[in-house]
mmCIF file as gemmi writes it, N, C-alpha and C atoms, coordinates in Angstrom:
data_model
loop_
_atom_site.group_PDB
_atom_site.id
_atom_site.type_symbol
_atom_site.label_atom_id
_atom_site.label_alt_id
_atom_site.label_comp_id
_atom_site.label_asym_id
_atom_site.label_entity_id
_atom_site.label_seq_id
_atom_site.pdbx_PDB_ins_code
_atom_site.Cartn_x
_atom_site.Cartn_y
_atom_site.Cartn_z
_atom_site.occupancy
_atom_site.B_iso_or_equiv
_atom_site.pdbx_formal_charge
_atom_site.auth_seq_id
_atom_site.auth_asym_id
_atom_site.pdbx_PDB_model_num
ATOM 1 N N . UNK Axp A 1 ? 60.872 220.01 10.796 1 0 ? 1 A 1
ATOM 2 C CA . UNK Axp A 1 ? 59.882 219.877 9.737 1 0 ? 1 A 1
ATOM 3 C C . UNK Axp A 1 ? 58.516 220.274 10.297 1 0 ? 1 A 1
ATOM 4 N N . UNK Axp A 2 ? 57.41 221.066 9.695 1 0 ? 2 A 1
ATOM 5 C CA . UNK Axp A 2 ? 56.387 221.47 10.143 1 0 ? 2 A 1
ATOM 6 C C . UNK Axp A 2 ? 55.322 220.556 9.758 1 0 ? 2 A 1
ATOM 7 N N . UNK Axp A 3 ? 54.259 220.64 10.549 1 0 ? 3 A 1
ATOM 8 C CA . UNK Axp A 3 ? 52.737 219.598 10.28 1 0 ? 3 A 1
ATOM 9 C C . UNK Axp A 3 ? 51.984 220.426 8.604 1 0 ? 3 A 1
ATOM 10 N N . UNK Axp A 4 ? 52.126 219.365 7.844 1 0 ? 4 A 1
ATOM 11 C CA . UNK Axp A 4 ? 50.973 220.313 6.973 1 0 ? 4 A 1
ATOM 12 C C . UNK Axp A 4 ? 49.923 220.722 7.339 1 0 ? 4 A 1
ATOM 13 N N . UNK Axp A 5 ? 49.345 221.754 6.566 1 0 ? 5 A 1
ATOM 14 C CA . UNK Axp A 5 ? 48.539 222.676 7.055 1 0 ? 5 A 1
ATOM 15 C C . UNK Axp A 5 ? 47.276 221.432 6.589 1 0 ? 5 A 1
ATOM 16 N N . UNK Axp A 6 ? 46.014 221.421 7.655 1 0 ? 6 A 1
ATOM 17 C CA . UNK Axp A 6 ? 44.854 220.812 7.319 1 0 ? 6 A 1
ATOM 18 C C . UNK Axp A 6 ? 43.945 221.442 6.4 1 0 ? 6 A 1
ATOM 19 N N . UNK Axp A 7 ? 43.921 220.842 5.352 1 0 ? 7 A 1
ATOM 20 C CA . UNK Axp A 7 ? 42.784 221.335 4.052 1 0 ? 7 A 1
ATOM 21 C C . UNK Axp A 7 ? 41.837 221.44 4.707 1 0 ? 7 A 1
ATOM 22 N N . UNK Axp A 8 ? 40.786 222.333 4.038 1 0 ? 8 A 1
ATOM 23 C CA . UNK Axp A 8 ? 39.588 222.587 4.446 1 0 ? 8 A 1
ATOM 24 C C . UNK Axp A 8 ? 38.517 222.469 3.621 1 0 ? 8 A 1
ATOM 25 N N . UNK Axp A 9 ? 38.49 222.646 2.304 1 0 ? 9 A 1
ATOM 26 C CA . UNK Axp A 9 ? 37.02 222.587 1.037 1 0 ? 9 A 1
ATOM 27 C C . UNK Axp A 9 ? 37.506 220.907 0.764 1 0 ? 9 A 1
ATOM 28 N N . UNK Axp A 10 ? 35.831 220.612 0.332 1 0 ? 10 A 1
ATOM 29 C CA . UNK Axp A 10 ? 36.588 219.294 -0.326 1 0 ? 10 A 1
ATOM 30 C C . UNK Axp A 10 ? 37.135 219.183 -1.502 1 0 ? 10 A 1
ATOM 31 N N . UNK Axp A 11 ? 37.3 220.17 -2.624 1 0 ? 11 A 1
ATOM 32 C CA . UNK Axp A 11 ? 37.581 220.225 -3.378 1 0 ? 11 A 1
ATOM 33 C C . UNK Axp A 11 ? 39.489 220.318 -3.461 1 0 ? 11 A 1
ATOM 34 N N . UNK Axp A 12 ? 39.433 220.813 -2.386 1 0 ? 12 A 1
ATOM 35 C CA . UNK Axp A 12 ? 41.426 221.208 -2.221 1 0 ? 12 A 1
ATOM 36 C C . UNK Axp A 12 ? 41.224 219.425 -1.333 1 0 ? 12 A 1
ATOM 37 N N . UNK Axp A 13 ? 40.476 219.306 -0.675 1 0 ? 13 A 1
ATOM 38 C CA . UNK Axp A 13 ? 40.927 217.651 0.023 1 0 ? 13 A 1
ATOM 39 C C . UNK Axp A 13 ? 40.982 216.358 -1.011 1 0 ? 13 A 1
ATOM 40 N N . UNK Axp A 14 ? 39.856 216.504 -2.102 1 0 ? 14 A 1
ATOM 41 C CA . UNK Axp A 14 ? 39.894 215.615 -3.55 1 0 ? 14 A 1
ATOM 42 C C . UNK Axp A 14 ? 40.93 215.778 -3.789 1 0 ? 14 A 1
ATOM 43 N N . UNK Axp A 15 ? 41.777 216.706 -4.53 1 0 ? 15 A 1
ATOM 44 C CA . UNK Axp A 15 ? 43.029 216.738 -4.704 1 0 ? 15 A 1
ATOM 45 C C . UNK Axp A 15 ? 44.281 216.815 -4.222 1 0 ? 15 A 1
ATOM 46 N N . UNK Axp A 16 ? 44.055 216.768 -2.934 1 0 ? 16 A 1
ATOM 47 C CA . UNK Axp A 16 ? 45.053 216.152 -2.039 1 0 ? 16 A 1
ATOM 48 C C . UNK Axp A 16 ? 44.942 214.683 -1.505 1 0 ? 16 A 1
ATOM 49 N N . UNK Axp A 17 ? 43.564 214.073 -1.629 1 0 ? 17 A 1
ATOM 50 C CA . UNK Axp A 17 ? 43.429 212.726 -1.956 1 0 ? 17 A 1
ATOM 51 C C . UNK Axp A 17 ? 44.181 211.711 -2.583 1 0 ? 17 A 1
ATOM 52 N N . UNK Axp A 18 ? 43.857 212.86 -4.198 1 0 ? 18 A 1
ATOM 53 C CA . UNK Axp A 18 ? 44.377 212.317 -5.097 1 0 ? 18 A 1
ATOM 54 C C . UNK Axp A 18 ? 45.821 212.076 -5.704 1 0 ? 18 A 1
ATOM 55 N N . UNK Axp A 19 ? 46.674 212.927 -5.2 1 0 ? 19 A 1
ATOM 56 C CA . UNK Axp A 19 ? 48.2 213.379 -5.367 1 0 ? 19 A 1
ATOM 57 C C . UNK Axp A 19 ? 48.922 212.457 -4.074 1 0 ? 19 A 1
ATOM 58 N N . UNK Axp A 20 ? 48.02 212.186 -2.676 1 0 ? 20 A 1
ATOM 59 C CA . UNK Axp A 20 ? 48.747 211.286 -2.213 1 0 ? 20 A 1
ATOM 60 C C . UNK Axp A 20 ? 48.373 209.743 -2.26 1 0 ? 20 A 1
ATOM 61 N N . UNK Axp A 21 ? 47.407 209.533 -3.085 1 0 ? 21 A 1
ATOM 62 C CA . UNK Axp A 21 ? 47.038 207.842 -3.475 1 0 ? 21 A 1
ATOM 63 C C . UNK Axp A 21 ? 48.114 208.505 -4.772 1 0 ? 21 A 1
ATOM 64 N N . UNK Axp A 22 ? 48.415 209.127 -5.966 1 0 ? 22 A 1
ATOM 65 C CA . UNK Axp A 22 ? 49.349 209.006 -6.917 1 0 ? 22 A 1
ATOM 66 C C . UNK Axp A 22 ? 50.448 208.389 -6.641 1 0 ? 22 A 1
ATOM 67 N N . UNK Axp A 23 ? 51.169 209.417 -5.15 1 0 ? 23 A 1
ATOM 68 C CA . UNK Axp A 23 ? 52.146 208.791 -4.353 1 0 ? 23 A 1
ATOM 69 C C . UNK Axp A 23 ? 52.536 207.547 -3.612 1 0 ? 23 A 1
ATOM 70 N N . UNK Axp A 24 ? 51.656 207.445 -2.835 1 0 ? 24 A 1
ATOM 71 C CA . UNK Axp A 24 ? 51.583 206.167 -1.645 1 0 ? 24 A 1
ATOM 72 C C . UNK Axp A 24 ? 50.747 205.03 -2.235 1 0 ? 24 A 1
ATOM 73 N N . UNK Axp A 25 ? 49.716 204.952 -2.95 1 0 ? 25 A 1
ATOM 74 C CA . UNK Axp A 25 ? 48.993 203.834 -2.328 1 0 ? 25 A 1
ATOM 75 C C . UNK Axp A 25 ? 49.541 202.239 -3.02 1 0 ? 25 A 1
ATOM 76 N N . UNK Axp A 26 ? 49.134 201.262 -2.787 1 0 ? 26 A 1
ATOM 77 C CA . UNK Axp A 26 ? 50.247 200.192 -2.984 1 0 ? 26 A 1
ATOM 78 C C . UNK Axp A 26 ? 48.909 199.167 -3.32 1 0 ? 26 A 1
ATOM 79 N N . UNK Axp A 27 ? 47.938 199.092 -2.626 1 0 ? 27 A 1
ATOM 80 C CA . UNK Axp A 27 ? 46.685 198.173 -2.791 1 0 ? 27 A 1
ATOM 81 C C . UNK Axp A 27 ? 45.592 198.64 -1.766 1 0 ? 27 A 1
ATOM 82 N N . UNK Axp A 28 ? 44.221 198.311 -2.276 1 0 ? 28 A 1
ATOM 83 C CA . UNK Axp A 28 ? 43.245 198.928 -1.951 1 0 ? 28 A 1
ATOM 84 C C . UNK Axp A 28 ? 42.355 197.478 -1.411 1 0 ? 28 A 1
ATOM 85 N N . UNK Axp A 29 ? 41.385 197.606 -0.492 1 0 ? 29 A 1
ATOM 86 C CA . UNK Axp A 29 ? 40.231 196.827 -0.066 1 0 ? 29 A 1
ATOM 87 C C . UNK Axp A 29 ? 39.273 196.873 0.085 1 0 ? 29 A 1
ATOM 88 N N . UNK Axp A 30 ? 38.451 196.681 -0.702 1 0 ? 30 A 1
ATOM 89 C CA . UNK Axp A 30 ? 36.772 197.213 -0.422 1 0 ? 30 A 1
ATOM 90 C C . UNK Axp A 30 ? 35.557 196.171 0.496 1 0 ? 30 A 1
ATOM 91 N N . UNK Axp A 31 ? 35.185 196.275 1.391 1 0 ? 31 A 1
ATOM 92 C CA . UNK Axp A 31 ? 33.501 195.576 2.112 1 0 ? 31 A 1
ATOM 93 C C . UNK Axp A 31 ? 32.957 195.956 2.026 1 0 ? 31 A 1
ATOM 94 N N . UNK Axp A 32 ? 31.664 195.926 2.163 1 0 ? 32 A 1
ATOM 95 C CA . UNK Axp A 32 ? 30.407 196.223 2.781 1 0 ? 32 A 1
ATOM 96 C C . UNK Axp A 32 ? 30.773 197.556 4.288 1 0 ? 32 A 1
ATOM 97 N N . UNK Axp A 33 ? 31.028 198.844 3.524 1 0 ? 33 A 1
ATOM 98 C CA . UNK Axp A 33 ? 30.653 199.566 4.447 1 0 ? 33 A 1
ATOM 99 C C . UNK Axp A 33 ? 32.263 199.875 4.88 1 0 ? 33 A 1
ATOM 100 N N . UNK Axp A 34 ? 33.105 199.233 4.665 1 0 ? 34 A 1
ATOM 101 C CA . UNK Axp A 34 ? 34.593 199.722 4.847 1 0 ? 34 A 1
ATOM 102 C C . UNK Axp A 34 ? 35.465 199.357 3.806 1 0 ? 34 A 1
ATOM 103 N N . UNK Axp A 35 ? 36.266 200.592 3.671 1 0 ? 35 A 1
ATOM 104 C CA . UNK Axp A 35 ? 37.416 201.094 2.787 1 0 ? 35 A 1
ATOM 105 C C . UNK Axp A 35 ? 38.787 200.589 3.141 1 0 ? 35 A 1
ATOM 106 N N . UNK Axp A 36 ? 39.694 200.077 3 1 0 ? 36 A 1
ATOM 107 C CA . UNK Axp A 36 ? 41.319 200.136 3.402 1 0 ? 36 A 1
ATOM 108 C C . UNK Axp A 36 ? 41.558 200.399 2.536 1 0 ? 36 A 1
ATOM 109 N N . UNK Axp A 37 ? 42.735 201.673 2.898 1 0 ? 37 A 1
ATOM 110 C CA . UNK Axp A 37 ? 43.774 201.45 1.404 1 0 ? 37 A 1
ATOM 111 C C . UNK Axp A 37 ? 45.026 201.173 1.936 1 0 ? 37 A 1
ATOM 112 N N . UNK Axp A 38 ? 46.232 200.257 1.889 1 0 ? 38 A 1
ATOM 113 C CA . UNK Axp A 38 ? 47.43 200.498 2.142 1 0 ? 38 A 1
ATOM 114 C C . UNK Axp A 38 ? 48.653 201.239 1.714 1 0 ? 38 A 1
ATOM 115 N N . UNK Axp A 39 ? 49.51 202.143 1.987 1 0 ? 39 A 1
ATOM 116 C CA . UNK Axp A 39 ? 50.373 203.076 1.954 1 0 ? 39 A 1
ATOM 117 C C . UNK Axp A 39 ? 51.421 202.854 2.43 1 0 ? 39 A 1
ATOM 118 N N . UNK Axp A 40 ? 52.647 203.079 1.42 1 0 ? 40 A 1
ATOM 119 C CA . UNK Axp A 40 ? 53.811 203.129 1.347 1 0 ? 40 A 1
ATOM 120 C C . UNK Axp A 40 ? 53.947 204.036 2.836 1 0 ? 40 A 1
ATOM 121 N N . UNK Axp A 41 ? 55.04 203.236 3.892 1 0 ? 41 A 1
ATOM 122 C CA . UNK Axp A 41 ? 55.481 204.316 5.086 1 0 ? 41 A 1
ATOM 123 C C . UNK Axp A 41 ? 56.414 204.679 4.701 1 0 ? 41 A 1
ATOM 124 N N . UNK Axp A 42 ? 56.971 205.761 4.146 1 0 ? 42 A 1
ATOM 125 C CA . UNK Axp A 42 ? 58.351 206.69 3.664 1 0 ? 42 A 1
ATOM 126 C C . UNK Axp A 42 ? 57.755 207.842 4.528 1 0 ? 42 A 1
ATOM 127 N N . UNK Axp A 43 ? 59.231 208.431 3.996 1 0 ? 43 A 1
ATOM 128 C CA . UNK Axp A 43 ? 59.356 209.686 5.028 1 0 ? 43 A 1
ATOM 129 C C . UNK Axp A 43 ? 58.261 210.687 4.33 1 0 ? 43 A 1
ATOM 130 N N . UNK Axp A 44 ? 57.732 211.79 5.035 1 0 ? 44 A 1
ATOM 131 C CA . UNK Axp A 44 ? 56.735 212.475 4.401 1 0 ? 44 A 1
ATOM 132 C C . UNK Axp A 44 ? 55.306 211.704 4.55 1 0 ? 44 A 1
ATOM 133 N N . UNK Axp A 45 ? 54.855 210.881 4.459 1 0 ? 45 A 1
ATOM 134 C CA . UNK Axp A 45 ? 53.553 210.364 4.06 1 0 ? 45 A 1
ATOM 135 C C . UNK Axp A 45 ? 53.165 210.231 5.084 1 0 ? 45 A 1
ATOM 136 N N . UNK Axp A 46 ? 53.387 209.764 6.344 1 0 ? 46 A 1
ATOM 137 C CA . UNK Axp A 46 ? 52.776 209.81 7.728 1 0 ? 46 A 1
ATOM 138 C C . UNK Axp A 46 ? 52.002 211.052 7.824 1 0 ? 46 A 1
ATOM 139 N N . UNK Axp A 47 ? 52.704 212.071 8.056 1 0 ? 47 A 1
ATOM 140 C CA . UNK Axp A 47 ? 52.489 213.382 8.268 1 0 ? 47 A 1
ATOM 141 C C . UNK Axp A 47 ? 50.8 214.079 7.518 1 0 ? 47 A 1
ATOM 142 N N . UNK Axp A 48 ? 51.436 213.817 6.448 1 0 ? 48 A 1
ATOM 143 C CA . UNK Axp A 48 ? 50.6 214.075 5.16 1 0 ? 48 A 1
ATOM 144 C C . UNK Axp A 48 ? 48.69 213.228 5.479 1 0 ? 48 A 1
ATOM 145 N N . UNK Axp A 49 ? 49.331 211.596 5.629 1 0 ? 49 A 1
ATOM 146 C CA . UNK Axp A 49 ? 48.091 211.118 5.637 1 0 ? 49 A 1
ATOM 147 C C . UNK Axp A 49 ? 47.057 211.328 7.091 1 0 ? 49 A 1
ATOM 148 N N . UNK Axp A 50 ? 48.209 211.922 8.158 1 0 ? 50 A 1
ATOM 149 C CA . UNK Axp A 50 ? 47.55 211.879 9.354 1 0 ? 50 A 1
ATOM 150 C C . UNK Axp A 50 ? 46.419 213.841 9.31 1 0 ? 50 A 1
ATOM 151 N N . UNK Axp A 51 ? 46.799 214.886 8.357 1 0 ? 51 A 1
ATOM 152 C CA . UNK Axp A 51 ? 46.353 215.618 8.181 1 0 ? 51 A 1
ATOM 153 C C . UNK Axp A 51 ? 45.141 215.612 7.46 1 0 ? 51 A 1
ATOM 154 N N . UNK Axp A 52 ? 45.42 214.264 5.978 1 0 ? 52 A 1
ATOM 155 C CA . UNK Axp A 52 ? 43.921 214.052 5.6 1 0 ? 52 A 1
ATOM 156 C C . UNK Axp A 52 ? 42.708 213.427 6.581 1 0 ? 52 A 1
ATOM 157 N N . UNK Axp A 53 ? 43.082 212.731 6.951 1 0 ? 53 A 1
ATOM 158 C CA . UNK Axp A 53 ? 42.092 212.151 8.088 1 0 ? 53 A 1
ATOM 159 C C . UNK Axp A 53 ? 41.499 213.524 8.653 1 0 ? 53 A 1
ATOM 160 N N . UNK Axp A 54 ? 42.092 214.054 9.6 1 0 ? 54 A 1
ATOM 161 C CA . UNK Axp A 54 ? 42.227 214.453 10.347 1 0 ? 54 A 1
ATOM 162 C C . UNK Axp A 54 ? 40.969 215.946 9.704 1 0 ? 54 A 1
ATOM 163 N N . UNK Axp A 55 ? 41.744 215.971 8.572 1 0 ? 55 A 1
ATOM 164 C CA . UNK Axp A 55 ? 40.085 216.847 7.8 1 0 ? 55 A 1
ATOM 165 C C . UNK Axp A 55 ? 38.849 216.158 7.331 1 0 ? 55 A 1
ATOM 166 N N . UNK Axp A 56 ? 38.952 215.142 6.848 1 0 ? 56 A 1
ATOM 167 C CA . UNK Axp A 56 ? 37.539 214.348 6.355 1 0 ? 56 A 1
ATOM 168 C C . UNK Axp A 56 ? 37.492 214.223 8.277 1 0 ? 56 A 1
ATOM 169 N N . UNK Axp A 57 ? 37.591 213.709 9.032 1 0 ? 57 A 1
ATOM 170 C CA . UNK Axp A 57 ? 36.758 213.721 10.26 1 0 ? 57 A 1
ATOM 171 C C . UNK Axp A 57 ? 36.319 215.022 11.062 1 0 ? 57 A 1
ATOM 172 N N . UNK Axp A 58 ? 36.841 216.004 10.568 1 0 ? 58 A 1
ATOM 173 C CA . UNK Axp A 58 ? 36.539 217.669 10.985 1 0 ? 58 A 1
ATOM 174 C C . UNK Axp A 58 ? 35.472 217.814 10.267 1 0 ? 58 A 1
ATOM 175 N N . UNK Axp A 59 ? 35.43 217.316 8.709 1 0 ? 59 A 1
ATOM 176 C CA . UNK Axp A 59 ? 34.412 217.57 8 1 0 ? 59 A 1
ATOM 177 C C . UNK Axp A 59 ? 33.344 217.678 8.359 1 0 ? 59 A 1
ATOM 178 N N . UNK Axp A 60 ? 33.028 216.298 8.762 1 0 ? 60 A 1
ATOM 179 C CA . UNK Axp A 60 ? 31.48 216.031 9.609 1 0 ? 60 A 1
ATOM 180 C C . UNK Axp A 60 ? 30.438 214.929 8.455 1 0 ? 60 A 1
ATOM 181 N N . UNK Axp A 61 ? 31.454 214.333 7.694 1 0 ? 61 A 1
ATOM 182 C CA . UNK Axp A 61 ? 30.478 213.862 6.11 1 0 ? 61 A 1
ATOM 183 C C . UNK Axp A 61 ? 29.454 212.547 6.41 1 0 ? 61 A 1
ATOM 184 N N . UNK Axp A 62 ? 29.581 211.973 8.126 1 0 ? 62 A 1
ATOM 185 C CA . UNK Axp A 62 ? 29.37 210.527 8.64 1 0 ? 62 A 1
ATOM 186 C C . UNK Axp A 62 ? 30.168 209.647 8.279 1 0 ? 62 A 1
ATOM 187 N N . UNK Axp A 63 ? 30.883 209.655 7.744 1 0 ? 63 A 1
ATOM 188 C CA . UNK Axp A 63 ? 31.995 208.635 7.384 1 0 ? 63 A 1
ATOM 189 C C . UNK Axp A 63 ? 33.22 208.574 8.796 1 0 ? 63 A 1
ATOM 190 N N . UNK Axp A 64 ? 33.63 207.719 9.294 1 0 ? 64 A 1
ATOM 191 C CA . UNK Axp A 64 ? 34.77 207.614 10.624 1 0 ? 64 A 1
ATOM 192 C C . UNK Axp A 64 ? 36.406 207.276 9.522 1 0 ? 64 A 1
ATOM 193 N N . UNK Axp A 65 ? 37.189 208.316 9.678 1 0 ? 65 A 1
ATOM 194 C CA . UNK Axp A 65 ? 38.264 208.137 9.093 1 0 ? 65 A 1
ATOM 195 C C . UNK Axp A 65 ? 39.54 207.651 9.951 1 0 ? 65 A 1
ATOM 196 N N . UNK Axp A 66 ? 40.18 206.362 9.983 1 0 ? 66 A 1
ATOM 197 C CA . UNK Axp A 66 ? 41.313 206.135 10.453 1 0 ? 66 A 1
ATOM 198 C C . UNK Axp A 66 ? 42.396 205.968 10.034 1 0 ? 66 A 1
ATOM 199 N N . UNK Axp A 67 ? 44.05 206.322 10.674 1 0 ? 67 A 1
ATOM 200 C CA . UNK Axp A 67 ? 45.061 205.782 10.062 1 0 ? 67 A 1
ATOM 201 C C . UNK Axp A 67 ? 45.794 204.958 10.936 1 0 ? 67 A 1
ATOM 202 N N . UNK Axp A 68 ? 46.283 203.975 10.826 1 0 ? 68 A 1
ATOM 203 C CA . UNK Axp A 68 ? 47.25 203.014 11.631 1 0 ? 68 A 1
ATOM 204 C C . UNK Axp A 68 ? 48.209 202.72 10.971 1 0 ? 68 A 1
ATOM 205 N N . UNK Axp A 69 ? 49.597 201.793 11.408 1 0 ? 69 A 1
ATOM 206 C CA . UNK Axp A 69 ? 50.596 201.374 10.933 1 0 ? 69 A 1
ATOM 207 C C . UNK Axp A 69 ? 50.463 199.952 11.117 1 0 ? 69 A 1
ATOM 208 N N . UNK Axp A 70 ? 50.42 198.913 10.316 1 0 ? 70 A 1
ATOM 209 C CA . UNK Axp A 70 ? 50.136 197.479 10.242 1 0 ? 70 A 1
ATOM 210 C C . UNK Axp A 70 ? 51.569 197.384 9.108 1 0 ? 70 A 1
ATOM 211 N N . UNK Axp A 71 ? 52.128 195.839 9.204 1 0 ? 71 A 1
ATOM 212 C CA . UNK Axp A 71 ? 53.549 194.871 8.999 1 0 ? 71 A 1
ATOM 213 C C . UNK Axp A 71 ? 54.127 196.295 7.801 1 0 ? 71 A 1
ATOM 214 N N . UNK Axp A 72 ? 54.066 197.146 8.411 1 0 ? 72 A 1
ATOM 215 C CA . UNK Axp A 72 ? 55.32 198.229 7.428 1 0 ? 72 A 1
ATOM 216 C C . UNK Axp A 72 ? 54.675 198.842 6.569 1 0 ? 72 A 1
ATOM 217 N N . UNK Axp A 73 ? 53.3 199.009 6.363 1 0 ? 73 A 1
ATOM 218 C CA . UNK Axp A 73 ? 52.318 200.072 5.563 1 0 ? 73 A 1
ATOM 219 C C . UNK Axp A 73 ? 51.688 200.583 6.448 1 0 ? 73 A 1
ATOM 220 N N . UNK Axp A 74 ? 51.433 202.036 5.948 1 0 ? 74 A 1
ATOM 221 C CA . UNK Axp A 74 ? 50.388 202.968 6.622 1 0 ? 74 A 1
ATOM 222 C C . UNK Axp A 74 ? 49.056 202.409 5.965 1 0 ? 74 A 1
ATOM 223 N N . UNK Axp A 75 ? 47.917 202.25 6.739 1 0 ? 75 A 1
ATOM 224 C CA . UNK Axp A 75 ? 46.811 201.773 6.221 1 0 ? 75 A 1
ATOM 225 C C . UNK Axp A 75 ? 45.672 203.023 6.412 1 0 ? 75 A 1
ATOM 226 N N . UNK Axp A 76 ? 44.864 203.255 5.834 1 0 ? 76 A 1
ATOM 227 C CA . UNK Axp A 76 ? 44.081 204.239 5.574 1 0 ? 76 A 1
ATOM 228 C C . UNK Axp A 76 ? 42.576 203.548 6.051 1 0 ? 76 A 1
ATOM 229 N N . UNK Axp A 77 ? 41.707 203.56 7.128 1 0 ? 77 A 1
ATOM 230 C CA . UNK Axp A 77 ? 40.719 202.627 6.958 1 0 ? 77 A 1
ATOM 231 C C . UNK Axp A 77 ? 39.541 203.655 7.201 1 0 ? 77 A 1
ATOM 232 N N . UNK Axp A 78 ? 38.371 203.512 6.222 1 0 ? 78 A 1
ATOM 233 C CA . UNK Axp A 78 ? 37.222 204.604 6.328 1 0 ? 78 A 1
ATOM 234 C C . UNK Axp A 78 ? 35.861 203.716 6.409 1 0 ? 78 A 1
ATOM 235 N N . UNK Axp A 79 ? 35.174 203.893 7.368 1 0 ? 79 A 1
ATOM 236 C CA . UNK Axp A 79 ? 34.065 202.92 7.68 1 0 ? 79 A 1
ATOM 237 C C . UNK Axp A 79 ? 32.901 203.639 7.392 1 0 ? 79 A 1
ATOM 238 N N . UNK Axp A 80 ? 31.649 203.311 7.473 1 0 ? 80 A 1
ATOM 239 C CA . UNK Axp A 80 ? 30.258 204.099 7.304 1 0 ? 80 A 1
ATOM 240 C C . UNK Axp A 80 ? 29.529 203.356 6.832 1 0 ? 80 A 1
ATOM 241 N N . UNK Axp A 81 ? 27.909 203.841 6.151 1 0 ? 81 A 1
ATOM 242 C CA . UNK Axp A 81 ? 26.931 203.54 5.402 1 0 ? 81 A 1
ATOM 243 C C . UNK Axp A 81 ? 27.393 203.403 4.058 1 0 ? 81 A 1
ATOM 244 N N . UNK Axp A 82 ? 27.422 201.671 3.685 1 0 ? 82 A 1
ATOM 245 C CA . UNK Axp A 82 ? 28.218 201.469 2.731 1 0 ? 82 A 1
ATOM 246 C C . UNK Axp A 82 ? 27.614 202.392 0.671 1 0 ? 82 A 1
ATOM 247 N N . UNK Axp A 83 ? 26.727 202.941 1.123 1 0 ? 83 A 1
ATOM 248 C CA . UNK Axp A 83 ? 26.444 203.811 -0.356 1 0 ? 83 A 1
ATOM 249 C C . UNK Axp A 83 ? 27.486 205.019 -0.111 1 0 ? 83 A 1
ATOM 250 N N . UNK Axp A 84 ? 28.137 205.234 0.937 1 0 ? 84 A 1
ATOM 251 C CA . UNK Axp A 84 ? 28.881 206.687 1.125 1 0 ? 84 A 1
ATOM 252 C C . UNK Axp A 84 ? 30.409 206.272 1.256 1 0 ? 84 A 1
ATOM 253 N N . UNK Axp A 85 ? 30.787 204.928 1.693 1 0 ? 85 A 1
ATOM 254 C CA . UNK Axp A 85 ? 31.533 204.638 1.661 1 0 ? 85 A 1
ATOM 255 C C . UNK Axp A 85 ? 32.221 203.831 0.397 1 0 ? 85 A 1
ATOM 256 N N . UNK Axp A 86 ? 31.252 203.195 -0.608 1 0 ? 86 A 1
ATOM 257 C CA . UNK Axp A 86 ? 31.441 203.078 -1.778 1 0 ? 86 A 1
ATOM 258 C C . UNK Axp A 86 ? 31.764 204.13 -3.107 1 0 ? 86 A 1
ATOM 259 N N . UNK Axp A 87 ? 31.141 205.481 -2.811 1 0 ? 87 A 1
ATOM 260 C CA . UNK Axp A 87 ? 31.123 206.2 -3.72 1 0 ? 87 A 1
ATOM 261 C C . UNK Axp A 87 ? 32.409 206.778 -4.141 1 0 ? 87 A 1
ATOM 262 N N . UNK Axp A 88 ? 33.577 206.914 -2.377 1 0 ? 88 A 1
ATOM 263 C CA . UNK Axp A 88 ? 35.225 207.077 -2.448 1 0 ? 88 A 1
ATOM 264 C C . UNK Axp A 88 ? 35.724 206.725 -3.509 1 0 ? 88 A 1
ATOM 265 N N . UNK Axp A 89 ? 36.429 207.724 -3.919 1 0 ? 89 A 1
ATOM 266 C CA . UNK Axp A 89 ? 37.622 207.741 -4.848 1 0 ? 89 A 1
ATOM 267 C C . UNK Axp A 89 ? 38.998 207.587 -4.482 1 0 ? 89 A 1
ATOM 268 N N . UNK Axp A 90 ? 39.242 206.397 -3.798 1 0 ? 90 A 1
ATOM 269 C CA . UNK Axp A 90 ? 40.44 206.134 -3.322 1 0 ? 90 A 1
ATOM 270 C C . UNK Axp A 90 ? 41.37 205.34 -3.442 1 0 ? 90 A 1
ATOM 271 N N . UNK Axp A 91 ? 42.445 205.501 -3.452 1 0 ? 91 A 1
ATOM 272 C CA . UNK Axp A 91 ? 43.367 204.082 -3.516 1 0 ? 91 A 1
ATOM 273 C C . UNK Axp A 91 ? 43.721 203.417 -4.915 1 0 ? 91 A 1
């Protein structure tokens, strides 16, 4: 199986955002300044979510994008200046 290819505009990354929160996401968490979303771990979605990151932090937007595996969900966690980190459309 091959690595998906890393999006590059944000406009192709919005909608790859959006098609894999359609898919995966299960429940969301909002603070002051950090994001979680939790994600279904099935086959495919690792892959997938480790490529989005992996472009929002190429991006350069100040936002720090992480993914980890916590009790059997992929968790999505995005930290920053909470007006930039609030404005996300996620989860």
């Amino acid at each position: 199986m091959s690595t998906p290819a890393r999006p590059s505009s944000s406009e192709v990354r919005r909608h790859l955002w959006r098609a894999f929160d359609a898919d995966y996401a299960l429940y969301t968490n909002r603070t002051d300044g950090t994001l979680t979303v939790h994600y279904a771990a099935v086959e495919g979605a690792r892959e997938r979510l480790a490529a989005l990151v992996d472009a929002e932090n190429t991006a350069g937007s100040g936002l720090r994008w992480r993914a980890r595996e916590d009790r059997g969900h992929l968790v999505l966690e995005v930290t920053g200046p909470a007006e930039q980190v609030d404005g996300l459309a996620l989860g």
